[in-house]
MIDRENVEX-318872 format. One record per residue (C-alpha): residue number from 1; x, y, z. Coordinates in nm, 3 decimals. Layout:
<rs>
<num NUM c1 X c2 Y c3 Z>;
...
</rs>
This chain:
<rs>
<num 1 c1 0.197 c2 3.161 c3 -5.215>;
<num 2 c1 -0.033 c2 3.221 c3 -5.506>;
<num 3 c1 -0.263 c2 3.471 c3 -5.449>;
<num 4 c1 -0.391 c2 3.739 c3 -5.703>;
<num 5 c1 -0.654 c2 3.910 c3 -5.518>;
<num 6 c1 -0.438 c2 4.056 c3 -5.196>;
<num 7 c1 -0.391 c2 4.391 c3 -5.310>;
<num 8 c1 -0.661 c2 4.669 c3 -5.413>;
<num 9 c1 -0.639 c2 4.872 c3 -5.733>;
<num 10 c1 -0.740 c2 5.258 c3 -5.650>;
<num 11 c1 -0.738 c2 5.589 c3 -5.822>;
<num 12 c1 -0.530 c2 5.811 c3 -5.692>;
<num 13 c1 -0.646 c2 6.102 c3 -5.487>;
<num 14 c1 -0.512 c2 6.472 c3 -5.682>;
<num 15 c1 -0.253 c2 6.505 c3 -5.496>;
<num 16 c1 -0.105 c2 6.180 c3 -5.541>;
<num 17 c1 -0.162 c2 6.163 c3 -5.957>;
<num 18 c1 0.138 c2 6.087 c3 -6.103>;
<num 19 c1 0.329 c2 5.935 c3 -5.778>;
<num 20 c1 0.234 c2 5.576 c3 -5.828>;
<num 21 c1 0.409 c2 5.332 c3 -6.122>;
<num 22 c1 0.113 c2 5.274 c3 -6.317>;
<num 23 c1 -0.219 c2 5.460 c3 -6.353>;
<num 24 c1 -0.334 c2 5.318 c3 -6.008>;
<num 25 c1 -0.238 c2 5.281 c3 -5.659>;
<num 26 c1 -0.186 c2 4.914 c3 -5.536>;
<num 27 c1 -0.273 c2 4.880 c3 -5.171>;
<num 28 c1 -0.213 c2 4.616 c3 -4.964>;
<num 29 c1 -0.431 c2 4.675 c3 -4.712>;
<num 30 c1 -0.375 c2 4.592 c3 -4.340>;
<num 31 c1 -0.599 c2 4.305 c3 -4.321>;
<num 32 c1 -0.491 c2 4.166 c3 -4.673>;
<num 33 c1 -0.142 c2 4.161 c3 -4.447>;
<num 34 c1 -0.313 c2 3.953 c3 -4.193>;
<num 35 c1 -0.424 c2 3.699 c3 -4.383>;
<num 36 c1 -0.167 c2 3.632 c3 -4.580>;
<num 37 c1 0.065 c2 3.594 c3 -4.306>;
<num 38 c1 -0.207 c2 3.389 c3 -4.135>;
<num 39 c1 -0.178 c2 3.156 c3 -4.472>;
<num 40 c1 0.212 c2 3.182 c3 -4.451>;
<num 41 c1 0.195 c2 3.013 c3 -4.059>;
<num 42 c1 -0.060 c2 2.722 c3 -4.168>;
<num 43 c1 0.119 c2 2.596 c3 -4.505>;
<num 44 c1 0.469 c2 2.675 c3 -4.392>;
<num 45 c1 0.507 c2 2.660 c3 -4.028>;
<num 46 c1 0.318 c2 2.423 c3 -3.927>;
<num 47 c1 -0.008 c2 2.569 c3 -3.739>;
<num 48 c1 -0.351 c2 2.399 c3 -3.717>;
<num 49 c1 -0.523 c2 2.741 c3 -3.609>;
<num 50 c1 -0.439 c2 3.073 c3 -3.662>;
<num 51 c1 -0.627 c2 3.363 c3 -3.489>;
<num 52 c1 -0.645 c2 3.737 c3 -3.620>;
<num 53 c1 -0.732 c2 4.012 c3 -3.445>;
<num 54 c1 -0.875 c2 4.289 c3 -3.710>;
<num 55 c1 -1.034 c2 4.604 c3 -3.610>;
<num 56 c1 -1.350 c2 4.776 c3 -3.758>;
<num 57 c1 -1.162 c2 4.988 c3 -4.034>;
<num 58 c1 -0.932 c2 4.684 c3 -4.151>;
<num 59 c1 -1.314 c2 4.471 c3 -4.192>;
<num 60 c1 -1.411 c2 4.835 c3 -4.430>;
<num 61 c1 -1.132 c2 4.807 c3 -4.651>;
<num 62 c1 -1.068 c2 4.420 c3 -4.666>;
<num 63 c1 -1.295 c2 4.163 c3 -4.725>;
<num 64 c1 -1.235 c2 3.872 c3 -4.493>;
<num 65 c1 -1.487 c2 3.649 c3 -4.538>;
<num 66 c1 -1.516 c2 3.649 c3 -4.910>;
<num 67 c1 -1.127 c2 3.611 c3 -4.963>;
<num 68 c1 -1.125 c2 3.318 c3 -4.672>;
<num 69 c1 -1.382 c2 3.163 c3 -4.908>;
<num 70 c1 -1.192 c2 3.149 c3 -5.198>;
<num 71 c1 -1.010 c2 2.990 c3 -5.049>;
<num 72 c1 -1.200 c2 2.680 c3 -4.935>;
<num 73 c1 -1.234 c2 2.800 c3 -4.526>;
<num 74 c1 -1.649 c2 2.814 c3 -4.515>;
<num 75 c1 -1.750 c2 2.992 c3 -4.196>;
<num 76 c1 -1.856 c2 2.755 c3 -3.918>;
<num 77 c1 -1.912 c2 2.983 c3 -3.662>;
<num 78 c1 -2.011 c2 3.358 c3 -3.578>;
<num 79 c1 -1.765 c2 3.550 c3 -3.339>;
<num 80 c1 -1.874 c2 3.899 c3 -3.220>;
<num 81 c1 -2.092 c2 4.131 c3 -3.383>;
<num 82 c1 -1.985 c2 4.194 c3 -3.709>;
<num 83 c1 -2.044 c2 4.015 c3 -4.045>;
<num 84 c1 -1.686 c2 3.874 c3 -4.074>;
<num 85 c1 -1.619 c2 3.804 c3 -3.756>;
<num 86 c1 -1.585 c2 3.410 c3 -3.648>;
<num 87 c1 -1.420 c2 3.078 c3 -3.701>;
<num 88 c1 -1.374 c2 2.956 c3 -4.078>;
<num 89 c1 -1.217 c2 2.581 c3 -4.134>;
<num 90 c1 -1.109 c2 2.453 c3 -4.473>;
<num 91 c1 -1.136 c2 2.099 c3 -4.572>;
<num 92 c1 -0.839 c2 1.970 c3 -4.413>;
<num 93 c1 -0.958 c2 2.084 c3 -4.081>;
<num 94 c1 -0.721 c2 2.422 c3 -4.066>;
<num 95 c1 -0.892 c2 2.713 c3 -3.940>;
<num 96 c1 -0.863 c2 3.082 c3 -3.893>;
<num 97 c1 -1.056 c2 3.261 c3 -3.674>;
<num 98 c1 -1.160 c2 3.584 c3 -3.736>;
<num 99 c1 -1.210 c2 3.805 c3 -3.375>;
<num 100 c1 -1.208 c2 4.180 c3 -3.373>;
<num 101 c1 -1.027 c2 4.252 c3 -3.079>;
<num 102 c1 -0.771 c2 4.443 c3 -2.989>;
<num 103 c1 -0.464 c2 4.375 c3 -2.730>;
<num 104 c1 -0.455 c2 4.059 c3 -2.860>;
<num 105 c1 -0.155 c2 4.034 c3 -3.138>;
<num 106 c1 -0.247 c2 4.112 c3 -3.489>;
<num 107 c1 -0.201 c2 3.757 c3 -3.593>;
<num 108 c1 -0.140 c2 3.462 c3 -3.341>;
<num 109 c1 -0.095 c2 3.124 c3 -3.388>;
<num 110 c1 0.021 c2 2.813 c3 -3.175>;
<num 111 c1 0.369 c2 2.649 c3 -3.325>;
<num 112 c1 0.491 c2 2.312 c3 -3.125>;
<num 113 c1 0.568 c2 2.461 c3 -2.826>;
<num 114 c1 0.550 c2 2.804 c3 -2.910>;
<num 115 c1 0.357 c2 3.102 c3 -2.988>;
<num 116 c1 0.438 c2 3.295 c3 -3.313>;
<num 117 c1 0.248 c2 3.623 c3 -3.236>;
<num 118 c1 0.277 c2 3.914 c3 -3.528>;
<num 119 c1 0.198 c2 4.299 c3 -3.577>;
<num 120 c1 0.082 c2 4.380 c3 -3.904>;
<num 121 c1 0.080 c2 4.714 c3 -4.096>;
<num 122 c1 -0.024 c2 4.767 c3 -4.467>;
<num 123 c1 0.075 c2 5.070 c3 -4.731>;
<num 124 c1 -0.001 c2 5.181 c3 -5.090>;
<num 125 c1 0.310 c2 4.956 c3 -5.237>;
<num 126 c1 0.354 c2 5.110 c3 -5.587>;
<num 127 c1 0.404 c2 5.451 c3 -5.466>;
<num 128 c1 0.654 c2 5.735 c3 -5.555>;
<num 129 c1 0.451 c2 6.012 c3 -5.323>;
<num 130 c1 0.738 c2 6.104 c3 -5.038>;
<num 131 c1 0.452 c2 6.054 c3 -4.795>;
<num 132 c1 0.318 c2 5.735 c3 -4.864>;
<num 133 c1 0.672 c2 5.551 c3 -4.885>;
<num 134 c1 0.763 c2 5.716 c3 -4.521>;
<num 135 c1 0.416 c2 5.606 c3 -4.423>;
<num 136 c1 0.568 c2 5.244 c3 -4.548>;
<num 137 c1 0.886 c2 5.293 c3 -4.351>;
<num 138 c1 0.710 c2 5.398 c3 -4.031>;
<num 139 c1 0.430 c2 5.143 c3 -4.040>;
<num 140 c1 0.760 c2 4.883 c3 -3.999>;
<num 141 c1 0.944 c2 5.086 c3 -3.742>;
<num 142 c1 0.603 c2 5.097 c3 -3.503>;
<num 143 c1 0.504 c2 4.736 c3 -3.512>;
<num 144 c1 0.878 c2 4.688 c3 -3.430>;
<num 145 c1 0.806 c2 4.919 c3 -3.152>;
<num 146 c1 0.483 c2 4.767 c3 -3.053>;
<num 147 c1 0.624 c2 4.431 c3 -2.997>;
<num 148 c1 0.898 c2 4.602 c3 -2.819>;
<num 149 c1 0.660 c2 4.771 c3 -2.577>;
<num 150 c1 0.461 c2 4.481 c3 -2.508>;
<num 151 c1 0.509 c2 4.182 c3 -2.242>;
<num 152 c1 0.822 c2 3.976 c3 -2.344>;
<num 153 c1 0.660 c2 3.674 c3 -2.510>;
<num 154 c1 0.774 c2 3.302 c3 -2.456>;
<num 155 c1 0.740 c2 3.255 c3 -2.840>;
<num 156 c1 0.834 c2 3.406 c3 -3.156>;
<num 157 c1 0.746 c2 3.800 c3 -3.217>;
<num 158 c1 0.762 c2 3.939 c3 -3.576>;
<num 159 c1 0.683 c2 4.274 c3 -3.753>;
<num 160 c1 0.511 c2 4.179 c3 -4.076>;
<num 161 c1 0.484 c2 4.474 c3 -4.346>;
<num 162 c1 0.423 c2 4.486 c3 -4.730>;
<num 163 c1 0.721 c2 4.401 c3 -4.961>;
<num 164 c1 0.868 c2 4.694 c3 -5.183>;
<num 165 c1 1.219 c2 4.800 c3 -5.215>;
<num 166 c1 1.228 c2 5.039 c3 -4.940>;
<num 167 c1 1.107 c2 4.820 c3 -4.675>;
<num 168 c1 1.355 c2 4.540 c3 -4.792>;
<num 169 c1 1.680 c2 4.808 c3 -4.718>;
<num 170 c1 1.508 c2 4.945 c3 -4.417>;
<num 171 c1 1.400 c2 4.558 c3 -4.308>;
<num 172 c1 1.805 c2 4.462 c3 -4.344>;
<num 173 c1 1.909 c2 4.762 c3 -4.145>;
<num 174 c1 1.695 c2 4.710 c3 -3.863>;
<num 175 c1 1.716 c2 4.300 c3 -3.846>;
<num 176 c1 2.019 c2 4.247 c3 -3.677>;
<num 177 c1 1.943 c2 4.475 c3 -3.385>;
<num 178 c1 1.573 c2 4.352 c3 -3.381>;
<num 179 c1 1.733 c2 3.972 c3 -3.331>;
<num 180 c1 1.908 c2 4.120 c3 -3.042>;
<num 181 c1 1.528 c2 4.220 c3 -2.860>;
<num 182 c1 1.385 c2 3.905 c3 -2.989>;
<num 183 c1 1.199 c2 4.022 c3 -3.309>;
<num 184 c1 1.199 c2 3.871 c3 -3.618>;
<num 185 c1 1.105 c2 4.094 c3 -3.967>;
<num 186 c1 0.886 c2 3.934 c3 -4.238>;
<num 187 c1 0.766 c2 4.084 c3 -4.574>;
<num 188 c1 0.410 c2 4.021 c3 -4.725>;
<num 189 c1 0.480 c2 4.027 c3 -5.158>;
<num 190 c1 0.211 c2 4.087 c3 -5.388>;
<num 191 c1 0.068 c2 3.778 c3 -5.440>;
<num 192 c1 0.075 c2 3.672 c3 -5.053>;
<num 193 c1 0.475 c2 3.557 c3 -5.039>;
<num 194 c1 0.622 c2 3.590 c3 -4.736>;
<num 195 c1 1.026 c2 3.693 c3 -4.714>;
<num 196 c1 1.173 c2 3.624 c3 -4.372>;
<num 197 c1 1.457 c2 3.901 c3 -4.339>;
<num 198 c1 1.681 c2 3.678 c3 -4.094>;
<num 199 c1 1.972 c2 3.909 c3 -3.884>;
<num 200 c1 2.289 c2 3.683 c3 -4.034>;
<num 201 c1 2.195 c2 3.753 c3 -4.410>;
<num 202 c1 2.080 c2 4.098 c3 -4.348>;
<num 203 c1 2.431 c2 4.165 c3 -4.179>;
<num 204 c1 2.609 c2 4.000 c3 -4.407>;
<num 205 c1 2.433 c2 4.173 c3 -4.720>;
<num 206 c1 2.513 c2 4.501 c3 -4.562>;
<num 207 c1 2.896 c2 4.389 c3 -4.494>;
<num 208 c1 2.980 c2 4.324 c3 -4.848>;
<num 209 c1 2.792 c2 4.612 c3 -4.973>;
<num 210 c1 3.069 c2 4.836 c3 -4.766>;
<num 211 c1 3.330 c2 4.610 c3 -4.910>;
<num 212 c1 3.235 c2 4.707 c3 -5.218>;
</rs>
């Protein structure tokens, strides 16, 4: 992926001056999350249509429709009550629709015969402020626990969080025993790259950095 318009340059609040690497703080925001992951499942996975399921403060702090533009998917259809919500198709016939709903699976998509259905969280991912990188770590442990507490799906379940150092270690620590409850671990990057943290490598990383 190529995208340079995920993530949202802020000032930092007082109390966080100082704690980010740079001047600003770099958020990738819970919907930016979405839709990148959305974008991962239609160029790389082989969807057709990709649902997401924002809620009122992810449509605040991300734009939807404009970013779904720029990239060539022209709203078709309205969907609910709010401005973003609906169905948007690009050119080759892909869509994404857009339905604020909850209970639904932050980002769901039909694969072959399967359903890939994801949890999302988002997080300030330049940050040095102690409580913004545990909010990082716990935004992966509790869609890890959301997918765990909800009806065993047929398909594919994954936990989908921004990319930063942190979540990489705490992503390889936690894959292998995720794999055992079915859940897969994937990593939104800057620019809308998606790393898939798979159990075997994450084990095997953490085996030879004992050995060494």
């Amino acid at each position: 992926m190529d995208f340079e318009d995920l993530v949202t340059a802020l000032e930092p609040p007082p109390n966080r001056v100082g704690k980010s690497v740079g001047a600003h703080e770099h958020h990738l925001y819970e919907g930016a999350v979405m839709v990148a992951y959305a974008m991962h499942l239609l160029r790389t996975q082989g969807a057709r249509d990709v649902r997401v399921h924002p809620d009122g403060e992810h449509g605040k702090q991300f734009d939807f429709t404009g970013w779904l533009g720029r990239r060539a998917f022209a709203k078709v259809s309205n969907l609910g009550s709010t401005a973003y919500g609906g169905v948007y198709r690009d050119p080759a016939g892909q869509t994404i629709t857009i339905n604020p709903k909850s209970g639904l699976g932050d980002v769901v998509a039909d694969v072959g015969d399967h359903v890939i259905s994801a949890e999302c969280k988002g997080g300030i991912i330049n940050t040095r402020h102690p409580g913004q990188v545990s909010r990082l770590y716990r935004g992966l442990c509790e869609t890890v626990g959301m997918l765990l507490m909800a009806t065993p799906s047929q398909g594919r379940q994954v936990a989908v969080v921004p990319l930063t150092d942190g979540t990489l270690r705490l992503a390889e620590r936690l894959a292998p025993r995720c794999a055992l409850a079915g859940i897969e671990i994937a990593l939104v990057g800057i620019r809308g790259e998606v790393l898939e943290v798979k159990a075997k490598e994450a084990a095997e990383q953490a085996a030879g950095r004992n050995d060494a």
